[in-house]
C-alpha positions in Angstrom: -0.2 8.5 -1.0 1.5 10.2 2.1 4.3 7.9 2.1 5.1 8.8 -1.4 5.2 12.8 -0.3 6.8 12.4 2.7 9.4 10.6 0.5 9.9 13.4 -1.4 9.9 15.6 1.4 12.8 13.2 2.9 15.1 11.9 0.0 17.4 10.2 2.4 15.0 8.3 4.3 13.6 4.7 4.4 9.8 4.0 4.9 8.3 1.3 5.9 4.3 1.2 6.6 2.1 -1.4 8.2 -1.2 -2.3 7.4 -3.6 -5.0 8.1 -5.3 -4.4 3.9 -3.1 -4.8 0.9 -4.6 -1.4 -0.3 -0.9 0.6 -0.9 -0.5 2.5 -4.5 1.6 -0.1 -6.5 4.9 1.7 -7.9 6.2 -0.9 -10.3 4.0 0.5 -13.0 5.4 4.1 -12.8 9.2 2.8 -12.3 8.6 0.6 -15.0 7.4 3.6 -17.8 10.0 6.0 -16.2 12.3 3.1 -17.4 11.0 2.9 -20.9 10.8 7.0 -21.2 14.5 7.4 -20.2 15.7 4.7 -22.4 17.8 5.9 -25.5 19.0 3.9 -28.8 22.6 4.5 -26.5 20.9 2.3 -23.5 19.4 3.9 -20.6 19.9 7.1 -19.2 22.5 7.3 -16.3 21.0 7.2 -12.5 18.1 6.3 -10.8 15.0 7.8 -12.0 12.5 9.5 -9.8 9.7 7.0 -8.8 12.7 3.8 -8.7 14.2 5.7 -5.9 10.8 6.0 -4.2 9.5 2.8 -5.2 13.3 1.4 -3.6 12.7 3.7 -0.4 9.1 2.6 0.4 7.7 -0.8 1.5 5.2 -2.1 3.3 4.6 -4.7 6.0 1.5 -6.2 6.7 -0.2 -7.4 10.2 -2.9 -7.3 12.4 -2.0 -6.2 15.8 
């Protein structure tokens, strides 16, 4: 979880972790239902929601050093 804080702490900045175990909190689930609760019968709302700017911001990398 502390990439997903320190994301919020830093709005403007890229993360990238690495990690020998897939163990990372998934975000496609959350962008996905922030999707479907800012959807309209107009369309979507405008501009990037909340966890699709972290989810866009944070990735990982995995190795074993």
């Amino acid at each position: 979880m502390w990439p997903i804080s320190q994301a919020l702490v830093w709005p403007k900045t890229t993360f990238i972790g690495l990690d020998i175990v897939p163990c990372q909190t998934d975000l496609s689930p959350l962008v996905e239902c922030e999707k479907r609760a800012r959807s309209t019968s107009e369309g979507m709302a405008h501009g990037e929601g909340m966890w699709e700017d972290l989810a866009r911001r944070i990735s990982w990398d995995r190795a074993d050093l």
